[in-house]
C-alpha positions in Angstrom: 76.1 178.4 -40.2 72.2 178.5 -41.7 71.7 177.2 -44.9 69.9 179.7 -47.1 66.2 179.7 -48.0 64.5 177.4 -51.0 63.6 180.2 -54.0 60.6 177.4 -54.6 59.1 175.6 -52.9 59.7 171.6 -52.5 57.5 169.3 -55.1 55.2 168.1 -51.9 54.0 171.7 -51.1 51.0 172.6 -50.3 49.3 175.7 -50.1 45.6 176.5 -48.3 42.8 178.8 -50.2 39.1 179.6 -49.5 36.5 178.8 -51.2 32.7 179.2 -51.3 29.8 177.4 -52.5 26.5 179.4 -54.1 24.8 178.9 -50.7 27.3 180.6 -49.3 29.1 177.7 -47.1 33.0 178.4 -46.6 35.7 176.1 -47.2 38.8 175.7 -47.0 41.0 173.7 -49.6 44.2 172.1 -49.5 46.4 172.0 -52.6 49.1 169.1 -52.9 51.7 169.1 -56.0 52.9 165.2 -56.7 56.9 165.0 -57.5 55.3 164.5 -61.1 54.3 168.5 -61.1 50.5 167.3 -61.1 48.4 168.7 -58.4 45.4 167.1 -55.9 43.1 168.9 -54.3 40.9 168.4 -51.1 39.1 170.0 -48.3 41.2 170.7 -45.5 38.8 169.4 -42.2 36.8 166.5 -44.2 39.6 165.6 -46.5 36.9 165.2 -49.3 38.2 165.2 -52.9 38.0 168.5 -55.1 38.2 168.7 -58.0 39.7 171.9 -60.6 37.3 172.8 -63.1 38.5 174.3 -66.7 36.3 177.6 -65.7 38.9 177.7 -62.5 36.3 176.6 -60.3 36.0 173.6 -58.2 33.7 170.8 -57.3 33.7 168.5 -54.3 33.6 165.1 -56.0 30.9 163.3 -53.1 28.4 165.9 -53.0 29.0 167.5 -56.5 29.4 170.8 -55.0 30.5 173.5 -57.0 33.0 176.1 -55.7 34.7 179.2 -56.1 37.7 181.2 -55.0 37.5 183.7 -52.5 40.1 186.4 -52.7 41.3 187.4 -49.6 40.3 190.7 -48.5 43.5 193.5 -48.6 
């Protein structure tokens, strides 16, 4: 017998997005929600701190590195 599907996902989730700096370099962040609903942000291959700005971008803390969200194309 399979036990059926979460409808959300577990507090510990965490999803993947792209971003992209003003020069034009590509990465790729990783989003990770505590239990506590608060969430953390890094990038995935350097592990680097992000952090979310109010203006929904994001900045890589060591380099100051301002980012934004790349939709993905449909």
């Amino acid at each position: 017998m399979n036990a059926p599907a979460p409808t959300t996902p577990p507090a510990n989730a965490s999803g993947r997005f792209e971003v992209r700096s003003v020069t034009g370099a590509c990465y790729t962040v990783v989003e990770e929600v505590a239990p506590d609903g608060s969430r953390r942000y890094r990038t995935a291959y350097a592990g680097l701190p992000v952090v979310a700005n109010d203006d929904g971008t994001f900045t890589i803390v060591d380099t100051r590195t301002r980012l934004v969200r790349v939709d993905p194309r449909r």
